[in-house]
C-alpha positions in Angstrom: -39.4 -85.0 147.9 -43.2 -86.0 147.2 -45.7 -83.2 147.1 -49.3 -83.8 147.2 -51.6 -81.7 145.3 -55.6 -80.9 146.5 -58.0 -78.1 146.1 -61.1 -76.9 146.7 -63.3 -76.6 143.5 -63.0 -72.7 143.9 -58.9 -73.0 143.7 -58.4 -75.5 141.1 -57.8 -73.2 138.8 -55.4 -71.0 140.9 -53.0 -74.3 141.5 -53.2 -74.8 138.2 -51.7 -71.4 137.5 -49.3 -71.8 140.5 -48.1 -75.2 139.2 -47.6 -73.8 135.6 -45.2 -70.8 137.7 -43.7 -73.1 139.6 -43.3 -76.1 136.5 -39.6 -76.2 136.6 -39.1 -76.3 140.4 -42.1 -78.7 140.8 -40.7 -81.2 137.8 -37.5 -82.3 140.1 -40.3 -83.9 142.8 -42.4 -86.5 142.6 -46.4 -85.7 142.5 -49.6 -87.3 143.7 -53.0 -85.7 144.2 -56.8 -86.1 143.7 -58.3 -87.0 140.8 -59.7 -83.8 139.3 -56.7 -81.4 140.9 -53.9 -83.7 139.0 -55.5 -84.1 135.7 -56.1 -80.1 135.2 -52.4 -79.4 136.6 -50.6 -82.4 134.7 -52.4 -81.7 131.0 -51.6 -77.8 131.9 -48.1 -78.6 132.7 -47.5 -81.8 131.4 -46.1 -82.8 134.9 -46.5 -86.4 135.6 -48.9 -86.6 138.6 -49.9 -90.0 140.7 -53.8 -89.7 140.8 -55.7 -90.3 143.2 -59.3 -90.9 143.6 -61.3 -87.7 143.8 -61.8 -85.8 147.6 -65.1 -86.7 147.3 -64.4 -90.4 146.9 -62.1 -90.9 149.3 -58.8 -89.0 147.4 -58.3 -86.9 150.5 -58.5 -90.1 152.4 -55.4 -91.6 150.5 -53.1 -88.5 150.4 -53.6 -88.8 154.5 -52.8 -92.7 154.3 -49.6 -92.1 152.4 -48.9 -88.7 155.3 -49.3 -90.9 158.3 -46.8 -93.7 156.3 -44.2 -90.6 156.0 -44.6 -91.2 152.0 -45.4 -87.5 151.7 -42.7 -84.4 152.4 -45.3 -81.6 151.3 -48.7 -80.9 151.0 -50.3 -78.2 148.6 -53.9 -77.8 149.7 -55.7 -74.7 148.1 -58.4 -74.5 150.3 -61.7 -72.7 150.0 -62.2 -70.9 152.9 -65.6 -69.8 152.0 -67.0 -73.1 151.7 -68.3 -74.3 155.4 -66.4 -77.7 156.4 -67.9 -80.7 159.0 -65.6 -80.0 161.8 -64.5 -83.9 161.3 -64.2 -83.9 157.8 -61.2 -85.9 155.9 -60.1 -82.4 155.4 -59.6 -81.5 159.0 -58.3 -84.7 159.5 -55.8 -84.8 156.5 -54.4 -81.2 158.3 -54.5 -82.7 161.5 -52.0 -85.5 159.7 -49.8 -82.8 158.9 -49.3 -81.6 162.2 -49.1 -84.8 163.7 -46.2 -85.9 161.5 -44.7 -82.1 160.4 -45.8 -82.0 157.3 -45.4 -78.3 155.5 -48.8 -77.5 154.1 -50.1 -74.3 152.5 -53.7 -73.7 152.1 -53.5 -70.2 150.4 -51.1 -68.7 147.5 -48.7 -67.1 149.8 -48.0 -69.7 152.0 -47.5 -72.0 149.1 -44.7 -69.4 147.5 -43.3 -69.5 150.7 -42.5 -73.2 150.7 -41.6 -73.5 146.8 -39.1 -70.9 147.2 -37.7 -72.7 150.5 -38.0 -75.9 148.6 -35.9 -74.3 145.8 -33.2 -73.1 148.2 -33.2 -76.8 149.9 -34.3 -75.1 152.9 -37.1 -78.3 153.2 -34.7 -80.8 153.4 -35.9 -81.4 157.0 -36.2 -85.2 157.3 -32.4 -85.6 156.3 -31.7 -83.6 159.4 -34.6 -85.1 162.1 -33.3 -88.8 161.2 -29.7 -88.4 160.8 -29.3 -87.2 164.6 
């Protein structure tokens, strides 16, 4: 599977502490996020991440290009919920992606446990499923 990685400048730090927890589940996938988000995780982990250009710079932007061409199985997006969002933003939209083409996201710590631990199990294994029938 490919999992993006994105945060919020608020959660960097706590995905890079979920991605060092998570290392040896996270090191059978392939990885792509922004800028900023990859480099901290990948020289804390020493995963090999595909970097993208920052959120600011149009990072987001590419993470929901790659969604809407079903190159992405998984989106981590530690979000900050404190921070107030344009209701358009590449943010909304990049969520919106999700939905559109049933992407598992998590926005929060829990959610994201939720989905490594289903990934884990091979409970995410959806697409083999939806296109074989």
């Amino acid at each position: 599977m490919t999992i993006a990685l994105t945060a919020h400048d608020a959660k960097k730090e706590l995905i890079v502490q979920f991605c060092i927890a998570y290392c040896g589940i996270l090191s059978h996938h392939a990885l792509c996020g922004t800028d900023t988000t990859s480099k901290m995780v990948s020289e804390a982990t020493g995963l090999e991440i595909v970097r993208f250009l920052s959120g600011e710079q149009g990072g987001d932007q590419q993470i929901a290009a790659r969604i809407a061409c079903n190159e992405i199985d998984l989106l981590l997006f530690f979000r900050d919920p404190l921070v107030p969002q344009m209701p358009q933003s590449d943010q909304a939209q990049l969520l919106r992606l999700c939905d559109v083409h049933n992407i598992p996201v998590a926005t929060n710590i829990a959610t994201a446990e939720a989905l490594i631990h289903a990934l884990e199990r091979g409970d995410l294994d959806w697409r083999n499923i939806v296109h074989a029938g």
